[in-house]
C-alpha positions as CSV (number, residue, x, y, z in Angstrom):
1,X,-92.9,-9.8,-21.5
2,X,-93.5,-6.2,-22.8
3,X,-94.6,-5.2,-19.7
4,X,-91.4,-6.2,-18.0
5,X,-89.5,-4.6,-20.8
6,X,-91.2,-1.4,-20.4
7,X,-90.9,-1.4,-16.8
8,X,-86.8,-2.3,-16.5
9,X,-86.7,0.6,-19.6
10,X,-88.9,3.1,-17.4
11,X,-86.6,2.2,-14.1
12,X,-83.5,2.9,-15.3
13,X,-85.3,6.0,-17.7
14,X,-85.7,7.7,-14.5
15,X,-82.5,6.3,-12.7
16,X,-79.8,6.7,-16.0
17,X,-78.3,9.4,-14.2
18,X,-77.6,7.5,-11.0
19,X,-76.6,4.5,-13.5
20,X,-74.1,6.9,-15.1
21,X,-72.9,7.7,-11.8
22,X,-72.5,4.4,-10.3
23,X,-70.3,3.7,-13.8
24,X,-68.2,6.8,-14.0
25,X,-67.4,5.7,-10.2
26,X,-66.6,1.9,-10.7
27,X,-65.1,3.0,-14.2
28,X,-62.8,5.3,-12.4
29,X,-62.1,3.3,-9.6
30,X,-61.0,0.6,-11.9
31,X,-58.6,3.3,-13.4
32,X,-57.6,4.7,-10.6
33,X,-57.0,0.7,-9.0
34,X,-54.6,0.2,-12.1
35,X,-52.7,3.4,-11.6
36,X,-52.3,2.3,-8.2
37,X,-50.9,-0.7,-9.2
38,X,-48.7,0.7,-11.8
39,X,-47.0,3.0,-9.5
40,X,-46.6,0.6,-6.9
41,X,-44.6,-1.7,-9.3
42,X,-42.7,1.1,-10.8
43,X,-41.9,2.3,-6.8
44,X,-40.6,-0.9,-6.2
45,X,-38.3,-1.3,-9.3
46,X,-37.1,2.0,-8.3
47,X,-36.8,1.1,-4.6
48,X,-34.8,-2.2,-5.9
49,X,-32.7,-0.6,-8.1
50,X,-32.0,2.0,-5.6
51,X,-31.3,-1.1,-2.9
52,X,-29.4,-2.9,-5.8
53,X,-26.8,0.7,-6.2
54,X,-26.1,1.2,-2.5
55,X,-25.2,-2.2,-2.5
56,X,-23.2,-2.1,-5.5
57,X,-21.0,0.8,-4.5
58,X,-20.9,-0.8,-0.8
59,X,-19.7,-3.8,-1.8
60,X,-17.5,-2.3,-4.3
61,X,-16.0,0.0,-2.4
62,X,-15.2,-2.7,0.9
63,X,-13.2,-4.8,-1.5
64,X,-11.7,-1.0,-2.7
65,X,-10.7,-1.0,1.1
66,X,-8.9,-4.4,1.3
67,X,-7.3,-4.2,-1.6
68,X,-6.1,-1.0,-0.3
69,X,-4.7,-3.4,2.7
70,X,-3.5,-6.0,0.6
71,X,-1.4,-3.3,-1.4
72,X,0.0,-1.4,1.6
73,X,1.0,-4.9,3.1
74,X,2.9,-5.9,-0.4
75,X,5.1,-2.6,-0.2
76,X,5.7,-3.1,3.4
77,X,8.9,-5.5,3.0
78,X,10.5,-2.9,0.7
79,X,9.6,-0.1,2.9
80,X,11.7,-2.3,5.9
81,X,14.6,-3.6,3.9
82,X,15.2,0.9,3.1
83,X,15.1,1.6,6.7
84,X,16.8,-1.4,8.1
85,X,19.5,-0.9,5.8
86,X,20.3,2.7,6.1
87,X,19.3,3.0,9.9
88,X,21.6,0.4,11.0
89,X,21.1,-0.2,14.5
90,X,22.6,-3.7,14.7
91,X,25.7,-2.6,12.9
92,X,26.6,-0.2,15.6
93,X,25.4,-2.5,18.5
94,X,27.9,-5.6,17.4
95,X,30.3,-2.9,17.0
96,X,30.2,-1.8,21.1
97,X,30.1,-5.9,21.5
98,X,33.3,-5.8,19.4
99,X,34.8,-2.8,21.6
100,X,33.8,-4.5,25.3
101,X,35.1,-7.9,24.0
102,X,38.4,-6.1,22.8
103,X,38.4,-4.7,26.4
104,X,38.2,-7.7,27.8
105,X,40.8,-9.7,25.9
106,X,43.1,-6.6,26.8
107,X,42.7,-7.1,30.4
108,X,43.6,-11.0,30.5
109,X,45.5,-11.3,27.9
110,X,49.3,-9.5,29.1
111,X,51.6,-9.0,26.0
112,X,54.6,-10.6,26.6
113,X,56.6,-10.3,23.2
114,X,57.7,-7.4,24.2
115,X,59.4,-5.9,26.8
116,X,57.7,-3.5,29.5
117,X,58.1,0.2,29.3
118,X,58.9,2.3,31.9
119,X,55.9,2.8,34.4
120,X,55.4,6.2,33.6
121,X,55.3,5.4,30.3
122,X,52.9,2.2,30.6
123,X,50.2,4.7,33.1
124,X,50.7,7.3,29.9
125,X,50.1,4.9,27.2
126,X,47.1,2.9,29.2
127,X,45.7,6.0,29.9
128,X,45.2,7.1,26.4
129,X,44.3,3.9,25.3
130,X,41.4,4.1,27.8
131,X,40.5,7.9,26.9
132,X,40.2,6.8,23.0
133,X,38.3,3.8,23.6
134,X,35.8,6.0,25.7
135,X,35.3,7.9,23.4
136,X,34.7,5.4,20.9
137,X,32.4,4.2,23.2
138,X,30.8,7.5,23.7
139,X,30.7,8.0,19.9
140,X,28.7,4.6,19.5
141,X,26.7,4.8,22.1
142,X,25.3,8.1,20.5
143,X,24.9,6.3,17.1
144,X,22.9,4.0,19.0
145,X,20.8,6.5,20.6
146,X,19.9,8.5,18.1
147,X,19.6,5.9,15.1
148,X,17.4,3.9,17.2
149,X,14.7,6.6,18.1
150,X,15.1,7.3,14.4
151,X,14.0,4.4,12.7
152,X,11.4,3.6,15.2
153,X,9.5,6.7,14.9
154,X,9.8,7.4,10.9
155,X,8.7,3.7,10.6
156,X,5.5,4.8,11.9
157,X,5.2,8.0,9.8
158,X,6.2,6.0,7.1
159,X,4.0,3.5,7.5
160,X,1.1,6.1,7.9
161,X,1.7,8.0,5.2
162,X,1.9,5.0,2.5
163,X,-1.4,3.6,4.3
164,X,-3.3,7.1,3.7
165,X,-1.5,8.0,0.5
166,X,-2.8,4.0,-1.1
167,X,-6.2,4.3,-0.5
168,X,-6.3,8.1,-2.1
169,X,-4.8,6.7,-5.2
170,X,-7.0,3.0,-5.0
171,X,-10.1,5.5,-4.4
172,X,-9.4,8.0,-6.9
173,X,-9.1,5.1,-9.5
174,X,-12.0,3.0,-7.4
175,X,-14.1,5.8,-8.4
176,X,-14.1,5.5,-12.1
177,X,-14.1,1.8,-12.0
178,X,-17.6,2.6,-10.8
179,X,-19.1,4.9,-12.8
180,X,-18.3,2.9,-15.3
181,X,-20.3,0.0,-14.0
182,X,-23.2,2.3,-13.8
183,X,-23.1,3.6,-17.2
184,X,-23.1,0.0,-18.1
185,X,-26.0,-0.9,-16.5
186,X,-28.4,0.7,-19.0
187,X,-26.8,-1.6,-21.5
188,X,-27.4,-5.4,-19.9
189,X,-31.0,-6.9,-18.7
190,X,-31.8,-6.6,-15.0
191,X,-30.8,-10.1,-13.8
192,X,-27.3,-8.7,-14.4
193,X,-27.9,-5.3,-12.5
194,X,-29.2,-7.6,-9.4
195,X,-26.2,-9.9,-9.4
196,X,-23.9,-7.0,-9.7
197,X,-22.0,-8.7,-12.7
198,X,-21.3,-5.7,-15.0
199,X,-18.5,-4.2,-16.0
200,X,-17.5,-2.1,-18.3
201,X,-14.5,0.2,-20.2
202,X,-12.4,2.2,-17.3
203,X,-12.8,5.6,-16.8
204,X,-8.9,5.3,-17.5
205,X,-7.2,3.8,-19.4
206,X,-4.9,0.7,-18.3
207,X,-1.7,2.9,-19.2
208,X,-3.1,5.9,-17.1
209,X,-4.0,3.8,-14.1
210,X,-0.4,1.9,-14.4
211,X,1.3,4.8,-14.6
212,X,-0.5,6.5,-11.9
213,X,0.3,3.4,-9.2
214,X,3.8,3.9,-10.3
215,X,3.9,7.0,-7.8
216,X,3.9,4.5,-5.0
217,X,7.7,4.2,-6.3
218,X,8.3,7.4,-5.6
219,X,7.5,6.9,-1.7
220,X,9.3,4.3,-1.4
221,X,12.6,5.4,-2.9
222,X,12.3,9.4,-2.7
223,X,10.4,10.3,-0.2
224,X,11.2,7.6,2.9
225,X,14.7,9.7,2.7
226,X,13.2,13.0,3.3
227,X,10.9,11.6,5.9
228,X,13.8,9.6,7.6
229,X,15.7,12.9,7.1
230,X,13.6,15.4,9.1
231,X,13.1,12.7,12.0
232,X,16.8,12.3,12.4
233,X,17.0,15.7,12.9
234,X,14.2,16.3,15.1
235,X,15.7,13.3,17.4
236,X,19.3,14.6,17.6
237,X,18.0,18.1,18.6
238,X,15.3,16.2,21.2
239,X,17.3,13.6,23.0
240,X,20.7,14.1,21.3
241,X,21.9,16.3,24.8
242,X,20.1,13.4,27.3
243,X,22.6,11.2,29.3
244,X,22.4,7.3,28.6
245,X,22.1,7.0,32.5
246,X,19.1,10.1,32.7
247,X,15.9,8.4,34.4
248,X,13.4,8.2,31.7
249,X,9.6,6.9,32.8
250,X,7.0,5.8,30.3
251,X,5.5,9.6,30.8
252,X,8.9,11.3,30.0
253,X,9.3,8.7,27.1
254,X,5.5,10.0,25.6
255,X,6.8,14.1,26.1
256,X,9.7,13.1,24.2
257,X,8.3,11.0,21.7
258,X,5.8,14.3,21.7
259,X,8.2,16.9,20.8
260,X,10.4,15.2,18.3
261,X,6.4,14.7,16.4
262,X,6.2,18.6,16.6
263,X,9.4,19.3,15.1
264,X,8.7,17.1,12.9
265,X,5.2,18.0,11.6
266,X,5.5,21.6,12.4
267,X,1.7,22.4,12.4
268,X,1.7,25.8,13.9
269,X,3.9,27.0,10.8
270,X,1.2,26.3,8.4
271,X,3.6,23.9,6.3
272,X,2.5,20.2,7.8
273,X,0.1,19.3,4.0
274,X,3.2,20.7,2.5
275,X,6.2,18.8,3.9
276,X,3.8,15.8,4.1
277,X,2.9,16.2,0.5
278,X,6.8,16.3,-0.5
279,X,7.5,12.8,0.8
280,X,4.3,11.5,-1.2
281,X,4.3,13.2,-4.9
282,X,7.8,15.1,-6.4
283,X,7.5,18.2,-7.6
284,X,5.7,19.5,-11.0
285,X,7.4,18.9,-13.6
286,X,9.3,16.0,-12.3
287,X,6.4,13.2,-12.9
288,X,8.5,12.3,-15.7
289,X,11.3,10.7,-13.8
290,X,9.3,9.0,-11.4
291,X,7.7,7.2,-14.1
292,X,11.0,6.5,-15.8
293,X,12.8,5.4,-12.4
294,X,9.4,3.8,-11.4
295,X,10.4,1.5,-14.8
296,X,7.3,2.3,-17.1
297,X,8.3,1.5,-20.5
298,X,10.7,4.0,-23.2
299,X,7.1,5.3,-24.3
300,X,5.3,5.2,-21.1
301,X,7.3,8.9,-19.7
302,X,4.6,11.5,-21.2
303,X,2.3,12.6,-18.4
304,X,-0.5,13.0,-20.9
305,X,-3.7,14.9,-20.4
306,X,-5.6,11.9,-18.4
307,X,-2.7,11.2,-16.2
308,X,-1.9,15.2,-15.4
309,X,-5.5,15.6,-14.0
310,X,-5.1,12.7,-11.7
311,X,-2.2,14.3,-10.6
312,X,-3.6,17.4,-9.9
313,X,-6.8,15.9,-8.1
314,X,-3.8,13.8,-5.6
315,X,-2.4,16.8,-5.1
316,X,-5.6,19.0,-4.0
317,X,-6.7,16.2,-1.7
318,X,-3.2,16.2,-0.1
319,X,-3.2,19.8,0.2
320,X,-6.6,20.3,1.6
321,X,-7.6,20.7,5.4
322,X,-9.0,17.6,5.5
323,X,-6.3,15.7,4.4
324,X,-4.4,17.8,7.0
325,X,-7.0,16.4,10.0
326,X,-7.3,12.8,8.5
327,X,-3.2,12.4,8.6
328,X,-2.7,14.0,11.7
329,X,-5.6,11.9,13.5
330,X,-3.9,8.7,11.7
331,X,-0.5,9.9,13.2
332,X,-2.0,9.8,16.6
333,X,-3.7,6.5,16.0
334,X,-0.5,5.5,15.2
335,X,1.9,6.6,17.7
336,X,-1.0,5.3,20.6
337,X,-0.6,1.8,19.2
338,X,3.3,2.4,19.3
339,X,2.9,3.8,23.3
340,X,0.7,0.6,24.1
341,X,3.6,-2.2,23.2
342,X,6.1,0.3,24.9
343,X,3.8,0.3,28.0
344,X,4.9,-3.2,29.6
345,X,8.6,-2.8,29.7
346,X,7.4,0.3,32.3
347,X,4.5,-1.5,33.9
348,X,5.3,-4.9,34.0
349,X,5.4,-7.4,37.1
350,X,8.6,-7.7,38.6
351,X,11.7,-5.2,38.6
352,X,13.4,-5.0,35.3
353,X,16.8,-5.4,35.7
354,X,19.4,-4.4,32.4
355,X,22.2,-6.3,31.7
356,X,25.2,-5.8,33.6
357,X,27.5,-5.1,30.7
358,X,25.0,-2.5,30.0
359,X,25.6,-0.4,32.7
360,X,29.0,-1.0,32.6
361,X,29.3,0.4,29.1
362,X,27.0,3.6,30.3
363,X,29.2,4.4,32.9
364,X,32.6,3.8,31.3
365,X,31.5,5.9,28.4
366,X,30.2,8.8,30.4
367,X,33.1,8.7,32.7
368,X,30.8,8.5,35.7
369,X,31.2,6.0,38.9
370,X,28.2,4.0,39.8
371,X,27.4,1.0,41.6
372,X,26.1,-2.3,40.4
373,X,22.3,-1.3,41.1
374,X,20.3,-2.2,37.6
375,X,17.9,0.2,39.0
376,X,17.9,3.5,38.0
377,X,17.2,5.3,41.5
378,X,13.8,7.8,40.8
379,X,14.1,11.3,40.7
380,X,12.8,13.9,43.7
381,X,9.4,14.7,43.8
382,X,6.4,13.4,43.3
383,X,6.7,9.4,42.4
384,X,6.4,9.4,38.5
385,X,4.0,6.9,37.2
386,X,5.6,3.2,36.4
387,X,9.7,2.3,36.6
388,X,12.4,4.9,35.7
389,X,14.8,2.9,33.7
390,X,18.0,4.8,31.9
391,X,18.0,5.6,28.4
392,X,20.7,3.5,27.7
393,X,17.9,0.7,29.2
394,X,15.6,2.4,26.8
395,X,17.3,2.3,23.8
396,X,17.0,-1.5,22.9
397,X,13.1,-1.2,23.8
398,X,12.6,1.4,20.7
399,X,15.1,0.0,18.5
400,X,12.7,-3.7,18.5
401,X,9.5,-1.6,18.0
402,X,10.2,-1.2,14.2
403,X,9.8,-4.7,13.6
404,X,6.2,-4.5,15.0
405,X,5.4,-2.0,12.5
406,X,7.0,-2.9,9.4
407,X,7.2,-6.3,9.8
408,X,4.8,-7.5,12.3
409,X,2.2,-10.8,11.5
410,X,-0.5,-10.1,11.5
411,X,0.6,-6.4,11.1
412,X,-1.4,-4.3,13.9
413,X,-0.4,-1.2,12.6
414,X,-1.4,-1.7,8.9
415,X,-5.0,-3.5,10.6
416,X,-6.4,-0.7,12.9
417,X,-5.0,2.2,10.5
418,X,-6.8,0.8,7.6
419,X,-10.1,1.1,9.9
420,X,-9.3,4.1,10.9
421,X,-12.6,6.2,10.8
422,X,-11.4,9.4,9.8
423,X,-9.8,7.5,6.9
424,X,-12.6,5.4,5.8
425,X,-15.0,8.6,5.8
426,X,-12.0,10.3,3.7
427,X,-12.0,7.7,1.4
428,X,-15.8,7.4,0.9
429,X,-15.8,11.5,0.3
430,X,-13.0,10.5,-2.7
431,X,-15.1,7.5,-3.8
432,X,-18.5,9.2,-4.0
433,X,-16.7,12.2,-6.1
434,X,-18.6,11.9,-9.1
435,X,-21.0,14.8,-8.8
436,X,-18.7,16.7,-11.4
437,X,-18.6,13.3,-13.6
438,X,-20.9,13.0,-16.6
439,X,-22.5,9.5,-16.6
């Protein structure tokens, strides 16, 4: 037995440094093994809490995006009742009914109570009967004509601008909501952070963020006026000079759809963010009677220090360049949709034929003869593209249109601008502002 002792001692006597070797190396492979092992866990915690983030502010901020839908769609039917009410197109269309049924009823009906006057006197008197009534006529008809382009065309900025202008304040406000989150997450356990479920105090106060959502008022009984304002007069200075009977073709109808929108947003004069800006926010200074108009309570007036920096961030957004490009591609969007459902009355099957008493009222107002063709003849040249119908034919076409966009279900307009992609990537950079934000 001592022999076998001494010759295992003597064996790893003159091995120990190949033992000590071979038990740093499975020592430190152990080590290193557990290291391994640690980081790996501690990559994917980080990796899952990373996952667990991005799909917290995703999910977040799609639900910031349809509720940015749902508000737009709530202030839609006060937006409509403004426009249908002060743009009354129907009033001035059953009055010209009015004035052609009068017409009529003048022509059967002979007054007999009284006795005739002299010839020359009855050609006199009929004659300027008929001159006054033209130029009632004439009068309407130009009401028509202009009222009608009018409302159709600051429905669609208007509708445009309260789309953009809701998800800059719902983002703005979204954004704090989720910092907040985050900072909360170092106070709950992890089964929490994975669902999603925490919450947390506002960035802002509840008085702050009602206050702020007042502005929408502001819009909607300030600024539509303005807007509506500077279309009316880009419109009578566009089309105001065009005969009722001029051909128009769906081309003509885009060029002058097209230059009442530069008038309108004069871009090359450097003041588009500002005149945009003026139908969304008042002027500083006057928050205070928004928010007292907008019906915040006797002690809810004070644009405190919270409230005054929101303010100020709205108005930098809306004065930058990028607000500039969002808004002017939404305004395109816009006025393609509003080209599309004008397309078919130009394109369609068939001839379109107007109503006779239509082109009887044209021509009795301009004082022009014409036969009873419902076809406006096309102009020399080249063929335009599509029918040539008169603008009188036109009018009724726009004048419908602004139900599409202010009241149409499922709304189109309010749909396909709300994914707009230059808006959803303007949002996300208003979202994701935090990098200035202590957590």
């Amino acid at each position: 037995m001592s022999a076998i002792i001494d010759s295992v001692g003597g064996f790893l006597g003159r091995n120990r440094r190949k033992f000590y070797w071979l038990g740093g190396s499975v020592g430190g492979g152990y080590l290193l093994l557990k290291y391994a092992q640690w980081k790996w866990t501690e990559y994917n915690t980080k990796r899952e809490l990373e996952q667990t983030a991005k799909s917290n502010v995703k999910r977040r901020f799609e639900q910031n995006l349809q509720d940015c839908t749902f508000a737009v769609g709530s202030l839609l039917p006060t937006l409509g009742e403004n426009l249908f009410t002060e743009l009354n197109v129907e009033l001035v269309t059953a009055q010209l009914q009015q004035s052609r049924q009068a017409k009529g009823e003048t022509q059967e009906t002979p007054n007999t109570a009284t006795p005739s006057p002299p010839p020359a006197a009855e050609e006199s008197s009929d004659s300027a009967a008929a001159e006054k009534q033209k130029k009632t006529k004439m009068t309407l008809w130009q009401e028509l004509k202009v009222l009608s382009f009018t409302r159709t065309i600051s429905s669609v900025y208007l509708v445009t601008l309260l789309i953009v202008f809701t998800h800059l304040q719902l983002n703005l406000l979204g954004r704090f909501f989720y910092l907040d989150s985050v900072i909360a997450f170092s106070q709950v356990d992890h089964e929490q952070e994975i669902q999603g479920t925490v919450g947390g105090k506002k960035g802002v106060s509840d008085e702050t963020e009602r206050k702020y959502l007042t502005f929408s008022w502001y819009v909607l009984n300030v600024g539509w006026k303005q807007c509506v304002k500077k279309v009316q007069a880009a419109v009578e200075e566009v089309i105001g000079s065009m005969s009722l009977k001029e051909p128009v073709t769906y081309d003509i109808l885009i060029d002058v759809i097209g230059r009442i929108r530069e008038k309108v947003e004069h871009k090359d004069s450097g003041s588009f963010s500002a005149s945009m800006s003026a139908f969304l926010l008042p002027e500083e200074g006057k928050e205070e009677n928004v928010l007292r108009a907008g019906g915040c309570s006797d002690d809810g007036f004070v644009v405190d220090p919270e409230l005054k920096e929101l303010l100020n961030e709205t108005r930098d957004f809306l004065e930058s360049s990028d607000f500039q490009k969002v808004l002017t591609s939404c305004f395109d969007e816009a006025f393609d949709l509003l080209f599309k459902q004008i397309r078919p009355t130009f394109f369609a099957e068939g001839e379109y034929k107007l109503p006779k008493s239509v082109v009887s009222e044209v021509t009795d107002s301009e004082s022009a003869t014409a036969d009873s063709s419902t076809i406006v003849p096309e102009p020399a040249g080249p063929a335009p593209r599509g029918k040539a119908l008169p603008l009188a034919g036109v009018i009724p076409v726009v004048s419908r249109l602004v139900h599409n966009v202010v009241n149409g279900v499922p709304n189109i307009f309010l749909e396909i601008l709300s994914a707009q992609q230059d808006l959803k990537a303007f949002s996300v950079v208003m979202y994701t502002g935090w990098e200035d934000r202590a957590l």
